[in-house]
N, C-alpha and C positions, 0 to 999 in steps of 0.2 A: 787232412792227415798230417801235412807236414806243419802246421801249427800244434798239434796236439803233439808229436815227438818233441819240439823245440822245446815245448811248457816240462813233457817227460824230462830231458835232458839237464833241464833248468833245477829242478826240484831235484835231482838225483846229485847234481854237483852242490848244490846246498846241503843236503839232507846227511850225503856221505861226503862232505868235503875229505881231501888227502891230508891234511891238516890246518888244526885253528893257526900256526903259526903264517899262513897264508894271509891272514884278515888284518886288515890297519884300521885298530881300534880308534886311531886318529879321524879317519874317514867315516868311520862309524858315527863317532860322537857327533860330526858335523852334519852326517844326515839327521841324527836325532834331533839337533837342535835345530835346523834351519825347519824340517817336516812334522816333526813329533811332538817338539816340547809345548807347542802352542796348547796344547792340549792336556798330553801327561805332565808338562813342567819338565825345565831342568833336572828334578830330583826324581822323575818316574812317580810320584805319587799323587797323580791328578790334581797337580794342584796351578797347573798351567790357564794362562789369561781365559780359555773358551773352556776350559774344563767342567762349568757347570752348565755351560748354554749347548749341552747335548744330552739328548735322551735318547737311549738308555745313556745315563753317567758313564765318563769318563774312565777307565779300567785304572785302576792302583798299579801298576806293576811289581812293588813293591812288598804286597801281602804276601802272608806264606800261603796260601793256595795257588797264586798265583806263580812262588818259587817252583813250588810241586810240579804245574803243570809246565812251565818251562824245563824241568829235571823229569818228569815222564815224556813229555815229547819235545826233542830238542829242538823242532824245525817250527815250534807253535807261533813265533813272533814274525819269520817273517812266509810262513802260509798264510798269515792272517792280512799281511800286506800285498800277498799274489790275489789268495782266494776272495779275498774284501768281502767275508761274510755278514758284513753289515749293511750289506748295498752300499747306497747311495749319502749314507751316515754323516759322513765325512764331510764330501765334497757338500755336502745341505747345509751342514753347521758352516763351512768357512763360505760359502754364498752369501748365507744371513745372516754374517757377521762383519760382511765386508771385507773380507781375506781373499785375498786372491794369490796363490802358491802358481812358481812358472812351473811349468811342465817337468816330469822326471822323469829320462831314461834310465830305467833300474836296469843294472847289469849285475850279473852270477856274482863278482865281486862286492858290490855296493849293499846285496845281501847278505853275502858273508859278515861284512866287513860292520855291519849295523847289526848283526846276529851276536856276534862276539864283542863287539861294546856295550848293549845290553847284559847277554851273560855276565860279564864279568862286574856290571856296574850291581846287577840285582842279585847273582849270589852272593858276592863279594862284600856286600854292603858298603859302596864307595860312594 
């Protein structure tokens, strides 16, 4: 139970953060690049070193559906790195690729903070 509140707690200060002015896009960018880019690329648009050695391919972040569903649900990028509805997706491709990432304590912040430097990189067109 008291894991299930902490997850509730967790998603709630993401979901309604008090405001974006809270989040260091700075810190954002660098989880993107050191965790994400291997995959989506620096430019979000799957064009990162492993981006084709995964099936299903690689997400574009960049498409306008993809805008849509970050502007219809604004919490979509990082329930998808809570909820990991791809299994095992991930961590398969950097196995058999030879990638080995250290461990990450994701904190409410590191959420935020990688929520709002996406936002801003993909509606923005930066």
């Amino acid at each position: 139970m008291r894991n299930k509140m902490y997850f509730i707690s967790v998603l709630a200060a993401i979901f309604c953060p008090p405001s974006a002015a809270f989040a260091d896009v700075r810190n954002g960018e660098k989880i993107f690049l050191s965790r994400c880019a291997m995959c989506h690329g620096k430019d979000a648009r799957a064009t990162g070193p492993l981006a084709n050695k995964i099936n299903p391919p690689t997400l574009n972040l960049r498409t306008p559906e993809f805008k849509k569903r970050l502007l219809d649900y604004p919490g979509v990028i990082v329930s998808s790195i809570i909820l990991r509805s791809n299994g095992d997706l991930i961590p398969k491709t950097l196995r058999e690729n030879n990638v080995s990432l250290p461990a990450f304590a994701w904190t409410v912040k590191d959420f935020r903070d990688l929520n709002e430097y996406l936002k801003d990189m993909i509606l923005n067109n930066k």
